[in-house]
N, C-alpha and C positions, 0 to 999 in steps of 0.2 A: 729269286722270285720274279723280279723283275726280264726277266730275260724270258720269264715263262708266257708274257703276256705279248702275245701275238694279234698284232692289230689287221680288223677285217676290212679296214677302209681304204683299201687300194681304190675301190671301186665308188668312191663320195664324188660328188659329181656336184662341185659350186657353180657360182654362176659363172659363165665362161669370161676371160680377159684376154686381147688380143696381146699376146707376149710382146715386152720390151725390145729394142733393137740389142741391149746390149746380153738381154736372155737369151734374141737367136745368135748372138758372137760368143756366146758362151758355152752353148749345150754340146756338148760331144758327146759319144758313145766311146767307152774303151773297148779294147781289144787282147787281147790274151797276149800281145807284141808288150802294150803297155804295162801288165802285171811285170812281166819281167822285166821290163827296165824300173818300174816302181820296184819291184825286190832288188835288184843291185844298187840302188838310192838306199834302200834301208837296211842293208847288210851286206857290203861286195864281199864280203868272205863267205857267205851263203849261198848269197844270189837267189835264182828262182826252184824253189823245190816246192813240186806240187807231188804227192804220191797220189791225190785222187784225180778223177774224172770231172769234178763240182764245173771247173771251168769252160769245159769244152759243153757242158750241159743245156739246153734251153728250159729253164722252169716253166711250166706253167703255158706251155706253147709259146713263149715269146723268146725272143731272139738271144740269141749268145751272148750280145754284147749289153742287152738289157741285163740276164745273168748272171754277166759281173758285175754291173750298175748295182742289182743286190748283193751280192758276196761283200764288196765294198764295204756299203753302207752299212750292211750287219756288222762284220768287223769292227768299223770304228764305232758304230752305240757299241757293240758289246765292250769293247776296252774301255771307251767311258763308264758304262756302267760297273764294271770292275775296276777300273780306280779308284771311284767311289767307296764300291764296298768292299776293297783292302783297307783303306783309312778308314771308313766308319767300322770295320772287324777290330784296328788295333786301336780307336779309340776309344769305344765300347766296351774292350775287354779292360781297360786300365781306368776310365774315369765314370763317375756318378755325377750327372747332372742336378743342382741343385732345386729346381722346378718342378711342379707337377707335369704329368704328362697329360692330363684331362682332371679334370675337378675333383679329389677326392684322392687321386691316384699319384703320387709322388714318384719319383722316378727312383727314387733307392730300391722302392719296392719292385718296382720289374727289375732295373742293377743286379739286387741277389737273388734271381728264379736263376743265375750263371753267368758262361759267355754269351754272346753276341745269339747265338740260333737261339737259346733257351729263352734271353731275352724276347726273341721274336713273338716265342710261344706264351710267354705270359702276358702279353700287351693284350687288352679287350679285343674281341673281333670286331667292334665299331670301328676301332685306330685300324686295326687290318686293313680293314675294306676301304677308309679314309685314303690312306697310300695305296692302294693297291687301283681304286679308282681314280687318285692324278695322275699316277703311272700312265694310267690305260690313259687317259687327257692327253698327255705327253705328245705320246704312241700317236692315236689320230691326228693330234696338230702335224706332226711330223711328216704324216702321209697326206695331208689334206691338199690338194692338188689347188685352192681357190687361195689357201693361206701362198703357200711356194709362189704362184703367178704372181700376188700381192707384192713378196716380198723380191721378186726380180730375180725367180731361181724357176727351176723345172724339177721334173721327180728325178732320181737318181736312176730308175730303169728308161729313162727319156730323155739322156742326152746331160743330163744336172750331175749338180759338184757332189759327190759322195761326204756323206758327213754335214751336210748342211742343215741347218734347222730353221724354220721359216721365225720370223720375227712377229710378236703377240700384236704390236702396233702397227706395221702394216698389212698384218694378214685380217683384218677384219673385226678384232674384239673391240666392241663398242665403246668401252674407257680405255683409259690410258692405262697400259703398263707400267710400272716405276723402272723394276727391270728384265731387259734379256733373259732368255734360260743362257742363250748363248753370248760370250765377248759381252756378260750385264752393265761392267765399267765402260765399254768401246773403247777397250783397249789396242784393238787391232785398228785404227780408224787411221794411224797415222804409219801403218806397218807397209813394209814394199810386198811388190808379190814373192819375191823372193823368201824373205824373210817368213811371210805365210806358210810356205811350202815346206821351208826348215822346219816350221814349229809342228806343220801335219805330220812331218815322218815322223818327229819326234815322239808327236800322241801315238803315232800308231805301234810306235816300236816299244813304247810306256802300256798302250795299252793290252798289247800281247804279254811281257809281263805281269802284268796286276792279273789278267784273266787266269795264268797259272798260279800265281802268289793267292789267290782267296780261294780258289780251289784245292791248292794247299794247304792253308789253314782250315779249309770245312773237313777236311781228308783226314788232317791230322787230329782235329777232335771227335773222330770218327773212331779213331785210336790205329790208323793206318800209318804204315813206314813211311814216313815224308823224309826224305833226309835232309837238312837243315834247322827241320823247322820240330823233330821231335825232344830237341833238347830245351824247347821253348815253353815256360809254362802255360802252355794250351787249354782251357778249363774242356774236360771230355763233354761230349752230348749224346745222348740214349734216345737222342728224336729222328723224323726224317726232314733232312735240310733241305729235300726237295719238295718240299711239300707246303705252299703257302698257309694254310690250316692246318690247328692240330685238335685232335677228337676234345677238347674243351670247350672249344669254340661251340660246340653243338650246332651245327650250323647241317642246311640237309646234304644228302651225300659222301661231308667229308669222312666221315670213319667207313664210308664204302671202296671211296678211292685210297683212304689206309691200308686197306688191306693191303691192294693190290702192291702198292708200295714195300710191304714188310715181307 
């Protein structure tokens, strides 16, 4: 679901700041030289295999190296966000939180509508939209070009660190944040750069797996040959996993885009 929500605020336009000294020591553009020396960092028994075109591409009329600048970025949210929802898949399918989830609404009771998608489908569309509107929050802080300058970074298609997320407290929110989405403990605060770079390839090479690993388990309750994972008790689903609504929600349109789905 989350992956589905594509942010249109490339183009949010804050109030300008003249960038830091150590933003212009910092901002590079990569180059398709650099993907492949990043793939031999994160697999020398691999190395660089592209079978597409994606790299050599200009999106959007901008430059090649902006291009990567996106491919990057995409990459590492998306492996974030499926790491996430492989642990939240195999937590979900195994435990029953003992809280309500909204007033009235206990959590056992969504727990038994199944696994983890079925759960999705019986949560209210209020909680839907709940999450599906931080998501979107997320998404624009991420792209908001006045938060990035704040916090001493640039956009990732302009020269900025792929995978960066701008900070709540220097990017302009009016109180104080308690914490980070990113490094919340500042954990990294006493980390070398070296050591950083370790920990990037690490997510990136984590996050490539988990994006196969929960697409695997959405596959295999699907009732598709996963192999590994169909000796696993998988609870089945009869829904569409692509589909952030389901025709209970009654909400307008969604049983129009069901269709098309089914």
């Amino acid at each position: 679901m989350a992956l589905s929500l594509a942010s249109a605020s490339l183009g949010f336009n804050g109030p300008a700041l003249a960038p830091s000294a150590s933003v212009r020591a910092t901002a590079r553009m990569e180059t398709v030289s650099d993907l492949e020396a990043l793939a031999v960092k994160l697999n020398p028994a691999v190395g660089y295999y592209n079978p597409t075109s994606l790299a050599e591409m200009e999106f959007w009329g901008q430059s090649q190296e902006a291009t990567i600048g996106f491919l990057r970025q995409a990459e590492i949210k998306h492996g974030r966000v499926a790491m996430a929802a492989f642990v939240g898949y195999c937590v979900q399918s195994n435990t029953c939180f003992p809280w309500d989830i909204m007033p009235g609404v206990p959590f056992s009771t969504i727990a038994a509508a199944g696994g983890p998608s079925d759960q999705w489908d019986a949560l209210p569309a209020t909680s839907k939209l709940q999450i599906i509107g931080f998501v979107g929050f997320l998404e624009w802080w991420s792209e908001n070009k006045y938060a990035l300058s704040c916090s001493g970074e640039k956009h990732y298609m302009r020269g900025g660190k792929p995978g960066v997320f701008p900070s709540f407290n220097k990017g302009g929110i009016p109180h104080p944040v308690p914490l980070e989405l990113f490094d919340p403990f500042n954990l990294q605060r006493t980390m070398s750069p070296e050591a950083k770079e370790k920990s990037l390839l690490a997510e990136i090479n984590n996050g490539r797996l988990a994006m196969i690993g929960i697409m695997g388990l959405v596959s295999a309750s699907k009732g598709l040959i996963v192999p590994g994972l169909n000796e696993l008790p998988i609870k089945p689903y009869a829904g569409e996993p692509m589909a952030a609504f389901s025709a209970s929600d009654a909400l307008p349109f969604v049983a129009d885009m069901l269709k098309f789905a089914n």
